[in-house]
VOBA-1610 file (N, C-alpha, C; in pm, whole numbers, padded with zeros to 5 digits, always signed):
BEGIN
Unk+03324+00809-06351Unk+03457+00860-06320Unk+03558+00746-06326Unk+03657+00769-06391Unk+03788+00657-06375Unk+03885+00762-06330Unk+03936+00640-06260Unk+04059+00666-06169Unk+04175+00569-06158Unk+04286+00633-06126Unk+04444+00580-06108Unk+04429+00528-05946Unk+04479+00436-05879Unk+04499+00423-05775Unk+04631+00401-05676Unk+04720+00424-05649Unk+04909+00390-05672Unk+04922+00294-05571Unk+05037+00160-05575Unk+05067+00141-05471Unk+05151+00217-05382Unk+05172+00177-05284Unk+05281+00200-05189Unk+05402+00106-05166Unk+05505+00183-05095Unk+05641+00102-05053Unk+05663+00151-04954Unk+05739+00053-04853Unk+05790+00121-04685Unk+05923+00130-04716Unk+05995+00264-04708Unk+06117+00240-04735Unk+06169+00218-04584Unk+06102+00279-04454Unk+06113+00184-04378Unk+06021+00216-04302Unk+06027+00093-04183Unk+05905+00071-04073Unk+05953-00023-03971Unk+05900+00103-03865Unk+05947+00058-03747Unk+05811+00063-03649Unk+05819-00055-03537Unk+05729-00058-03490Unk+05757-00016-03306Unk+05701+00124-03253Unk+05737+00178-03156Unk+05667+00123-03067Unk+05604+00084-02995Unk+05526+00006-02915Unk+05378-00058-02946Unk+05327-00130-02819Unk+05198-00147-02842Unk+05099-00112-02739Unk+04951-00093-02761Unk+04872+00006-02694Unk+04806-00121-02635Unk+04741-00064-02540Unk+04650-00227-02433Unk+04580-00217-02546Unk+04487-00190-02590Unk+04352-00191-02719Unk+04458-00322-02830Unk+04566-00349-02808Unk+04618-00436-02916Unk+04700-00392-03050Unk+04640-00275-03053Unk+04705-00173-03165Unk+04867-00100-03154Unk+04952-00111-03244Unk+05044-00117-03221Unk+05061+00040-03312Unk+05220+00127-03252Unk+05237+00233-03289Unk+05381+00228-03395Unk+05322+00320-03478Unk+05428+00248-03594Unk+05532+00373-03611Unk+05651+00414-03675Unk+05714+00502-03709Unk+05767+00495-03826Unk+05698+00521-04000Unk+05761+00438-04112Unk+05741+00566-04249Unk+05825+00529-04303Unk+05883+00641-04433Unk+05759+00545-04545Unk+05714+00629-04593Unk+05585+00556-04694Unk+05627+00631-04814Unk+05613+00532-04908Unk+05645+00592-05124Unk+05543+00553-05198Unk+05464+00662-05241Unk+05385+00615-05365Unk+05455+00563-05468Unk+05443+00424-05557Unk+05521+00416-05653Unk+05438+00366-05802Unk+05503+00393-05929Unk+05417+00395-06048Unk+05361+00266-06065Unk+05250+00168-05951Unk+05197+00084-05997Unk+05041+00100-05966Unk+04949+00089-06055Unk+04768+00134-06024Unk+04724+00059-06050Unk+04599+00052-05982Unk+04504-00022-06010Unk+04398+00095-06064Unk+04263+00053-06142Unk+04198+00137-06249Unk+04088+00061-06153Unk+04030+00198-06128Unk+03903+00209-06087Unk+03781+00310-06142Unk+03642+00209-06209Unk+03527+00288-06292Unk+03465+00332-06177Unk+03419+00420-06159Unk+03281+00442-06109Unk+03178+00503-06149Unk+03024+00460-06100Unk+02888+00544-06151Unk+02831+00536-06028Unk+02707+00628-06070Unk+02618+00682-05967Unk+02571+00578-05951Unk+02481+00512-05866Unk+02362+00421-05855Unk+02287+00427-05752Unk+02203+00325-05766Unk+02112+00338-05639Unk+02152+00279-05508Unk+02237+00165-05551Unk+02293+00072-05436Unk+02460+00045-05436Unk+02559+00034-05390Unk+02658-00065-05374Unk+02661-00122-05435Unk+02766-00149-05521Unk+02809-00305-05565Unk+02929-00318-05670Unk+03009-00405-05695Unk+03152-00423-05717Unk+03153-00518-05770Unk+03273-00451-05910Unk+03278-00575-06007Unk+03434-00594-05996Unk+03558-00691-05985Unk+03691-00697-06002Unk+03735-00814-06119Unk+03833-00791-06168Unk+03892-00910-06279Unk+03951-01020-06150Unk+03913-00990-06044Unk+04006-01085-05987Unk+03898-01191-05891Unk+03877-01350-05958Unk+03770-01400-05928Unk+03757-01443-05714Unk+03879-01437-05692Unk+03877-01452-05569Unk+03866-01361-05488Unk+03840-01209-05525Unk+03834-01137-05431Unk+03711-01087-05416Unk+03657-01083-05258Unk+03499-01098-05239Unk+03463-00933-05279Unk+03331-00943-05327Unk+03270-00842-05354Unk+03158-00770-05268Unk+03167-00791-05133Unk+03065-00732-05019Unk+03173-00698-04938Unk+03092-00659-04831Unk+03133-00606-04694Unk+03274-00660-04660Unk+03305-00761-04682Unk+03462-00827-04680Unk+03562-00748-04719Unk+03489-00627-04815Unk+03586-00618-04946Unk+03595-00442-04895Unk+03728-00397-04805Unk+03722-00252-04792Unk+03651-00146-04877Unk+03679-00162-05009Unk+03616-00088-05119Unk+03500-00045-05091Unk+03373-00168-05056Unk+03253-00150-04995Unk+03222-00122-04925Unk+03318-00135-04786Unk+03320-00031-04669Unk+03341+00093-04657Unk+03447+00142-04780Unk+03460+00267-04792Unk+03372+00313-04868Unk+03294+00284-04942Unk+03123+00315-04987Unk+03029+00345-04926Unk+03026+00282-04839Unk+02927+00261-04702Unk+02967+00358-04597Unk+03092+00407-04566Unk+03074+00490-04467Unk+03065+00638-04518Unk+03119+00645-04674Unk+03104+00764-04741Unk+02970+00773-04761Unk+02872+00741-04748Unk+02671+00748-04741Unk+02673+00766-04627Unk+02672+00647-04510Unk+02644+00676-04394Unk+02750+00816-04304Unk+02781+00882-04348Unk+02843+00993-04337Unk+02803+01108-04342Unk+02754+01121-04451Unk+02679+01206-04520Unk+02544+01221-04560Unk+02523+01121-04547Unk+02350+01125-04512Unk+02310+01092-04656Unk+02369+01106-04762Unk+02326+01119-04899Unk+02289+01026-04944Unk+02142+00964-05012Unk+02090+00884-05051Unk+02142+00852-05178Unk+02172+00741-05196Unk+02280+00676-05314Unk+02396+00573-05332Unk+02451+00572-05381Unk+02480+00448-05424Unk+02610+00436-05553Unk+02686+00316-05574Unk+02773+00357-05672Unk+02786+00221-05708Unk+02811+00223-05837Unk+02875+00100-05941Unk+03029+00093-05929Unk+03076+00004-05880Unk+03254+00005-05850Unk+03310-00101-05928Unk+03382-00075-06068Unk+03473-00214-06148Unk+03588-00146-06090Unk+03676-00259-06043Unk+03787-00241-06013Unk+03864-00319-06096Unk+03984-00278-06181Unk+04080-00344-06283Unk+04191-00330-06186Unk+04255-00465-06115Unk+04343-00437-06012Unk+04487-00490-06079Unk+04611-00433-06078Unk+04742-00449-06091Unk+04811-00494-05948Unk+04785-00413-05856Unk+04851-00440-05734Unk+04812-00574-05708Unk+04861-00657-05664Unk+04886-00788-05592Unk+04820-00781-05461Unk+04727-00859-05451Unk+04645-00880-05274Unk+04731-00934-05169Unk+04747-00894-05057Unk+04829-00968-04935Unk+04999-00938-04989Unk+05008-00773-05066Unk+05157-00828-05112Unk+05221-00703-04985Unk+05196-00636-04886Unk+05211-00532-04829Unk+05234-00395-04955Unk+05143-00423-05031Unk+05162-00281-05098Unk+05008-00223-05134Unk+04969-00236-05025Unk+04846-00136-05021Unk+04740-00070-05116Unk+04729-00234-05132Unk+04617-00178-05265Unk+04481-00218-05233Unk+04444-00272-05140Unk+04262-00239-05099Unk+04298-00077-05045Unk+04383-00075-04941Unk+04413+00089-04897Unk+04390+00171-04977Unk+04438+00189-05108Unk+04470+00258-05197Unk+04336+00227-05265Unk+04275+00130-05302Unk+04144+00184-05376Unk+04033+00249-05247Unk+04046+00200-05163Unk+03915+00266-05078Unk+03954+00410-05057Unk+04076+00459-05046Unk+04073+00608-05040Unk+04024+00648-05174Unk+04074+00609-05291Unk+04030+00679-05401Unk+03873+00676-05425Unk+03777+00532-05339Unk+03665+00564-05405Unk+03588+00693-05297Unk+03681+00692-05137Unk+03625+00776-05106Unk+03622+00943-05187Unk+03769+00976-05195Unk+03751+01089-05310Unk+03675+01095-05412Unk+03679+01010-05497Unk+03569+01000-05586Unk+03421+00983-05559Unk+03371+00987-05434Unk+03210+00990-05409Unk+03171+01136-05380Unk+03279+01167-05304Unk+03319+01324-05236Unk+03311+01434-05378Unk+03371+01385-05474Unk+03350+01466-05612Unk+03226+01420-05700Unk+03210+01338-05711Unk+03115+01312-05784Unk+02946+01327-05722Unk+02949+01334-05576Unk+02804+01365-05523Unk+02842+01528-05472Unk+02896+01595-05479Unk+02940+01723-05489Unk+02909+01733-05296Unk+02973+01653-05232Unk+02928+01641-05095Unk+03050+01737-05034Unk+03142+01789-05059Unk+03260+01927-05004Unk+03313+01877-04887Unk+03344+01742-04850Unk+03400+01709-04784Unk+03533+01723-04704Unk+03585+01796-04622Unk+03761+01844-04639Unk+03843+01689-04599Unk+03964+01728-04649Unk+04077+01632-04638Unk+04115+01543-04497Unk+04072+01636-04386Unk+04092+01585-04247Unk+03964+01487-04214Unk+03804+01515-04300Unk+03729+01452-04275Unk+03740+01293-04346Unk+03748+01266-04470Unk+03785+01181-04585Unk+03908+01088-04474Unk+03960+01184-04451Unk+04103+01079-04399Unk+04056+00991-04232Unk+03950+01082-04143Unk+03927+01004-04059Unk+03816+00920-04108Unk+03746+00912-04159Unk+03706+00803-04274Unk+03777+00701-04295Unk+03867+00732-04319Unk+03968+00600-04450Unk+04041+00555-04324Unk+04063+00628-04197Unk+04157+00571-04098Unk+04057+00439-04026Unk+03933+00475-04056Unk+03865+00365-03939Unk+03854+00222-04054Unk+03888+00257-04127Unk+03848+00147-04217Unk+04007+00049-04265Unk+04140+00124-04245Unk+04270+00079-04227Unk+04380+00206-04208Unk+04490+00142-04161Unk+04598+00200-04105Unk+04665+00305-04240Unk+04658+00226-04384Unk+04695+00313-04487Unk+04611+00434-04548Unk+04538+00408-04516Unk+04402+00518-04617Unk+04432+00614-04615Unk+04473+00671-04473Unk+04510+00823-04476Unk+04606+00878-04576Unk+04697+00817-04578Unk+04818+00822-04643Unk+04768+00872-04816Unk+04667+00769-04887Unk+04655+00813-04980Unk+04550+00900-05082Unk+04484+00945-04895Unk+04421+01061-04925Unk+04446+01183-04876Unk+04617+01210-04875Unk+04710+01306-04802Unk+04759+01396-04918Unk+04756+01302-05048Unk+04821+01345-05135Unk+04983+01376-05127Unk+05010+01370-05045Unk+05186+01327-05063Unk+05219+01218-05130Unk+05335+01250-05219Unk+05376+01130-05238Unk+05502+01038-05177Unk+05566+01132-05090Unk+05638+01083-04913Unk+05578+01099-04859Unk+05541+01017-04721Unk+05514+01080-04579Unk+05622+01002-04490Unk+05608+01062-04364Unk+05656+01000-04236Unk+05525+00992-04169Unk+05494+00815-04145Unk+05353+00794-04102Unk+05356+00779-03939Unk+05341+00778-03834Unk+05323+00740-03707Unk+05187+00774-03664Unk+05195+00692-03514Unk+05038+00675-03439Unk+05033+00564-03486Unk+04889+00521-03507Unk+04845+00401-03587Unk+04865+00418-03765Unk+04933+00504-03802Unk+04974+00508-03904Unk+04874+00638-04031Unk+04814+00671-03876Unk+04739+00815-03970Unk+04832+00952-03952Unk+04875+00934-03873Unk+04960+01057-03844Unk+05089+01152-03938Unk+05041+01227-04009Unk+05121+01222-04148Unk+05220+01289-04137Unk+05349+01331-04173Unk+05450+01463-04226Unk+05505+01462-04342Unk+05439+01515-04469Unk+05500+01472-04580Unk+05629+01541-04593Unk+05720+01453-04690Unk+05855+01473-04696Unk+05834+01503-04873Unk+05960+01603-04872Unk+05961+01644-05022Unk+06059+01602-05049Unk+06087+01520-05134Unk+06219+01453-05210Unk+06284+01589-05307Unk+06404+01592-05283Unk+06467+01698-05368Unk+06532+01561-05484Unk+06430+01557-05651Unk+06467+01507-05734Unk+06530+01355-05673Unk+06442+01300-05603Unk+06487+01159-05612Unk+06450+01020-05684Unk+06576+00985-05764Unk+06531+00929-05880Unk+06555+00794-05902Unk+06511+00691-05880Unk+06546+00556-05880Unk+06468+00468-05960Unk+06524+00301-05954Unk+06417+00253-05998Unk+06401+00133-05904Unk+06283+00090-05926Unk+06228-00021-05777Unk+06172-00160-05855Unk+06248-00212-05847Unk+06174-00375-05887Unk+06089-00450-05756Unk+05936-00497-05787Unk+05858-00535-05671Unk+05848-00664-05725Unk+05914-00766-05634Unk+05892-00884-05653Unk+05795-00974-05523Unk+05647-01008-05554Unk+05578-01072-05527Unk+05572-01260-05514Unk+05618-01300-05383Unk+05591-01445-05409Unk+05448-01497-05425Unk+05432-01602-05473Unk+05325-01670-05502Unk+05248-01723-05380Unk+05246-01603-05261Unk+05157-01628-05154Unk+05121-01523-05094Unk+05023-01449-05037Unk+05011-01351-04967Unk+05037-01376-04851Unk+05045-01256-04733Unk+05076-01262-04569Unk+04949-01129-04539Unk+04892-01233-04419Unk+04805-01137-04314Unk+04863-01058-04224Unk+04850-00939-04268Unk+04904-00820-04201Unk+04849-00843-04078Unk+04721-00902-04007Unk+04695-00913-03893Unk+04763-01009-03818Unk+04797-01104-03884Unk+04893-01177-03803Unk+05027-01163-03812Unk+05104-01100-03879Unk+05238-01016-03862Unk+05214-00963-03734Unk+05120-00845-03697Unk+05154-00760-03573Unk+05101-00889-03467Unk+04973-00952-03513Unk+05009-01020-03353Unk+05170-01097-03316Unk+05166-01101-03397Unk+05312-01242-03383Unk+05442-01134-03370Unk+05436-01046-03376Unk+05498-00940-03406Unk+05592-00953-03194Unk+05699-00949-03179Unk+05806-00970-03042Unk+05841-00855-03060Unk+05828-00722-02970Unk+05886-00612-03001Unk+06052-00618-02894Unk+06057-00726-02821Unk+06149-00744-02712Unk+06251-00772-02825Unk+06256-00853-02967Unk+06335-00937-03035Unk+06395-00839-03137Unk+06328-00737-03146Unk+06398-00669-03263Unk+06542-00637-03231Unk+06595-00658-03281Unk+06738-00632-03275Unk+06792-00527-03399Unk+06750-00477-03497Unk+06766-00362-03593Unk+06639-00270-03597Unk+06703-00142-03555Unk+06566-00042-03569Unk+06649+00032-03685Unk+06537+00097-03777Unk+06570+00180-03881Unk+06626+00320-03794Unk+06704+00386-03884Unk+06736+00540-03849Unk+06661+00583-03953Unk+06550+00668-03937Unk+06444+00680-03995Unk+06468+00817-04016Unk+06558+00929-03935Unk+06530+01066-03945Unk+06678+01066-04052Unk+06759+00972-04040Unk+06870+01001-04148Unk+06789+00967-04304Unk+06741+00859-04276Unk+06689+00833-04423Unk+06569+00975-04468Unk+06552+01038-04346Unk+06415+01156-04452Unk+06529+01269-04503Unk+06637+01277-04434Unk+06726+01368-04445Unk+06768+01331-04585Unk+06804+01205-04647Unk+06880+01131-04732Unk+06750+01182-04896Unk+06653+01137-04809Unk+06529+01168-04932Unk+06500+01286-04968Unk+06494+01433-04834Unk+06486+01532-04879Unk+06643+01621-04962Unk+06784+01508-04980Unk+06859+01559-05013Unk+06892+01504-05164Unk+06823+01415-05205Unk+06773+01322-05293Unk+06913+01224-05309Unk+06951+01208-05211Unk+07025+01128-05210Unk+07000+00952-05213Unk+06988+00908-05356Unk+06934+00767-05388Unk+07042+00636-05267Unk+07150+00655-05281Unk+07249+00508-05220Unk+07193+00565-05063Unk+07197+00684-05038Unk+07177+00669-04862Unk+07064+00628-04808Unk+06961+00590-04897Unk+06833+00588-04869Unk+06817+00412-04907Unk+06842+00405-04986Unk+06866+00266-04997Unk+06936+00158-04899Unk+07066+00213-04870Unk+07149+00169-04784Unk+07069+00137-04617Unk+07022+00179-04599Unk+06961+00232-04468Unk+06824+00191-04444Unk+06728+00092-04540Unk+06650+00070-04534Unk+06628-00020-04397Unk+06517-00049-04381Unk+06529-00105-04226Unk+06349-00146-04246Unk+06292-00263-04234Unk+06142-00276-04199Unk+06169-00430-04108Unk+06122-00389-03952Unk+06105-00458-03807Unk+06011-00543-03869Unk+05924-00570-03916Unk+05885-00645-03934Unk+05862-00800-03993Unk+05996-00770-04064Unk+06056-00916-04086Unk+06136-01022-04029Unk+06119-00958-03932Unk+06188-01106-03806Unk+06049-01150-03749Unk+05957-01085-03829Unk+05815-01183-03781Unk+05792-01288-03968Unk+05769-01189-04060Unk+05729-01279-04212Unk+05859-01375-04226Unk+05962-01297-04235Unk+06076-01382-04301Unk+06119-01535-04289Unk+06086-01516-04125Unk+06125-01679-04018Unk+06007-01776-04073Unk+05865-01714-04093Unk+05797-01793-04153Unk+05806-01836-04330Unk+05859-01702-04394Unk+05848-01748-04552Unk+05991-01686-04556Unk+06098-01792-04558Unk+06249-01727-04560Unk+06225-01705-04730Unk+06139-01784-04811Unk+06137-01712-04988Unk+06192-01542-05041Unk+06116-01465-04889Unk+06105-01356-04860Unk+06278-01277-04920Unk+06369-01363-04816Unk+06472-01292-04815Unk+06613-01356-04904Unk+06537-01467-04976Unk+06584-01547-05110Unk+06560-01414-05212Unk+06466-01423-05202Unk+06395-01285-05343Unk+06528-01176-05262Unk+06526-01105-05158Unk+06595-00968-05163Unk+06741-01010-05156Unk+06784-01100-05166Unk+06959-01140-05167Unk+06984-01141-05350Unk+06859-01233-05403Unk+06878-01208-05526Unk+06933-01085-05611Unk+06785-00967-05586Unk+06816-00843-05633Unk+06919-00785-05590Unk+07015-00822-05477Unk+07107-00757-05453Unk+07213-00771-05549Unk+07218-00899-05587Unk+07302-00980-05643Unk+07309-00953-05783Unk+07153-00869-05805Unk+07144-00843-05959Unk+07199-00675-05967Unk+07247-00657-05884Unk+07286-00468-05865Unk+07233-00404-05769Unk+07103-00449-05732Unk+07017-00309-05626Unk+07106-00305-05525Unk+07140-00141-05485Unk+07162-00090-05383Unk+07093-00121-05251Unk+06984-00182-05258Unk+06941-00183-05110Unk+06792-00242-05115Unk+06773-00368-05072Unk+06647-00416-05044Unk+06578-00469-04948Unk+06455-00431-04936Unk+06414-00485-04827Unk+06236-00550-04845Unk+06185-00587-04724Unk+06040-00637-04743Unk+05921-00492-04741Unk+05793-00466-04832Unk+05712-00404-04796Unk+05635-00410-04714Unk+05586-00344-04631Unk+05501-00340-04525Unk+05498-00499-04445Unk+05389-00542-04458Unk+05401-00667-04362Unk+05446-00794-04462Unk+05500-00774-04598Unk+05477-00873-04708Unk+05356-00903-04751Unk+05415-00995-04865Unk+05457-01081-04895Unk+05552-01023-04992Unk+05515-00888-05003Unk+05646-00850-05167Unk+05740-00790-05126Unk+05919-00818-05172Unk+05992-00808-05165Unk+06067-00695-05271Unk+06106-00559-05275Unk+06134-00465-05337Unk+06330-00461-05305Unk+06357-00406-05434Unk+06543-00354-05459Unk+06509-00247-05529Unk+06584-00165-05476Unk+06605-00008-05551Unk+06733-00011-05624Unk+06719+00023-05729Unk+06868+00039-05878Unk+06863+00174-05866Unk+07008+00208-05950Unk+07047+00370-05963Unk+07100+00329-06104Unk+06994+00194-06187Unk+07050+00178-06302Unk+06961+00124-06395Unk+06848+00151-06523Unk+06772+00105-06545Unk+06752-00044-06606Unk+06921-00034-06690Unk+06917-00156-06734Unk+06939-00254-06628Unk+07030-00279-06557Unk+07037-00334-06435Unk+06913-00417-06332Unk+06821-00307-06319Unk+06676-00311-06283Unk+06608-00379-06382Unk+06598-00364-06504Unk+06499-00412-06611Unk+06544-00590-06589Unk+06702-00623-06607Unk+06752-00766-06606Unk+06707-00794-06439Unk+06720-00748-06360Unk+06640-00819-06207Unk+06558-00868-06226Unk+06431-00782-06288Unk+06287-00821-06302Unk+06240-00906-06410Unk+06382-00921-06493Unk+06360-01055-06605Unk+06384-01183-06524Unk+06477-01159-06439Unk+06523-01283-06328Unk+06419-01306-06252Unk+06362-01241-06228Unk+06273-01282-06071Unk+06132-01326-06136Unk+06114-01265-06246Unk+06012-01284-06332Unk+06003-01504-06369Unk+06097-01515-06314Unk+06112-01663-06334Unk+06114-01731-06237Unk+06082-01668-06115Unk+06051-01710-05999Unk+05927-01714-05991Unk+05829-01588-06009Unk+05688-01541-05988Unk+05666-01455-06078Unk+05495-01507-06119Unk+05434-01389-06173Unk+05395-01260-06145Unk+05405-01205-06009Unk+05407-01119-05971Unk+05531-01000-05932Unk+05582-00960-06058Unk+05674-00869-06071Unk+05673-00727-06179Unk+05699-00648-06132Unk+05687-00483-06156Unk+05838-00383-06133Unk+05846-00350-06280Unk+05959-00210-06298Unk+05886-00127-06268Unk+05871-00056-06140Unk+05849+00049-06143Unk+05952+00230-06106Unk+05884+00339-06049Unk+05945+00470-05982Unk+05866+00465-05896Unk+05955+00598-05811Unk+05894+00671-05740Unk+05779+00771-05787Unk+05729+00780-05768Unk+05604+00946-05799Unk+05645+01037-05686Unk+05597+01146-05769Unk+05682+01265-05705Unk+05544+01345-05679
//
């Protein structure tokens, strides 16, 4: 079986408290957008994972394999799978691409061992294994995520049409140490999160842009100000409105102009190799 895998974008994220367990409660507008990673799979007898990308571990380290492992130990089903992963998404860039392949290989074991798994089961699956999984085994391509970030309400964009340049610096950030380091006393900008779903279900591109908001960059930014070098840029190149993805390291501008967008990503493209024209998916 081959498969598409999409990243994600926070158009915003806000972080509502934190739980004694350490786990923190999030409130954030999530976008599938046109960037995949290509994932093979086969039957086999055992586990095991091949990636073009020589630094990224291929065991138990590696979610993919966890989400292998709990899709067997789940189900009881004796077996096993061959996993090449051809990855596009950027590691450590907050755009959710171990997330995004471990949900897909869970779907894909679920179809391919004909195991009839439903959507609520798959997703508490993918939730124990990270905060995104659910999300992209929800099949929305909006949600409004809260809780620990399984908690879904997908939003239907009425025709919203933009374009998103993802600019990646030449470093990743540990999402685990964002939330520890994470001062919820310090935030001083919270997103208006119910205007922006209003803005998306009215497909209104500048209000949604305008209004972006992710709390979490008065934790990355202070450490990698690069962060907010990259989103002053794209502003500068036209985007209506930019901000950081998830915990970083990648920095996204939304255009309401393609050429506009295409010359950003020639610019930034000279900063880092890690840059992408992409959309929204609908």
């Amino acid at each position: 079986m081959l498969i598409q895998t999409p990243a994600k974008i926070n158009i915003t994220l806000d972080v509502i408290g934190k739980r004694e367990n350490g786990y923190h409660d999030v409130k954030m507008i999530m976008q599938k957008v046109s960037l995949f990673d290509i994932i093979e799979i086969e039957m086999a007898s055992s586990i095991s994972i091949e990636t073009n990308l020589p630094y990224l571990p291929c065991d138990r380290r590696n979610i993919v394999y966890r989400a292998a492992e709990a899709f067997f130990e789940h189900t009881g089903i004796i077996g096993g799978a061959k996993i090449k992963m051809h990855k596009k998404i950027p590691v450590g860039a907050g755009l959710a691409g171990g997330s995004t392949n471990a949900a897909g290989v869970l779907m894909a074991l679920d179809e391919m061992y004909g195991a009839g798994l439903k959507k609520e089961t798959l997703s508490r699956l993918g939730s124990k294994l990270g905060a995104d999984v659910a999300f992209f085994i929800d099949g929305s391509s909006t949600c409004l995520a809260e809780g620990l970030g399984e908690v879904l309400t997908p939003i239907t964009p009425n025709n919203l049409k933009g374009y998103i340049v993802l600019a990646k610096p030449n470093f990743p950030v540990s999402t685990k140490w964002v939330y520890e380091s994470l001062k919820l006393d310090r935030i001083k900008q919270r997103p208006n999160t119910e205007l922006v779903i209003e803005a998306i279900k009215n497909g209104d591109l500048k209000i949604v842009a305008e209004n972006m908001v992710n709390v979490l960059e008065t934790v990355t930014i202070d450490r990698y100000p690069e962060i907010e070098r990259y989103k002053k840029n794209m502003l500068r190149c036209g985007a209506i409105g930019s901000i950081m993805s998830g915990s970083g390291s990648t920095a996204f501008g939304i255009f309401d102009d393609k050429v506009k967008a295409s010359a950003c990503a020639d610019e930034m493209k000279r900063k880092t190799d890690d840059v992408f024209l992409v959309e929204f998916t609908q």
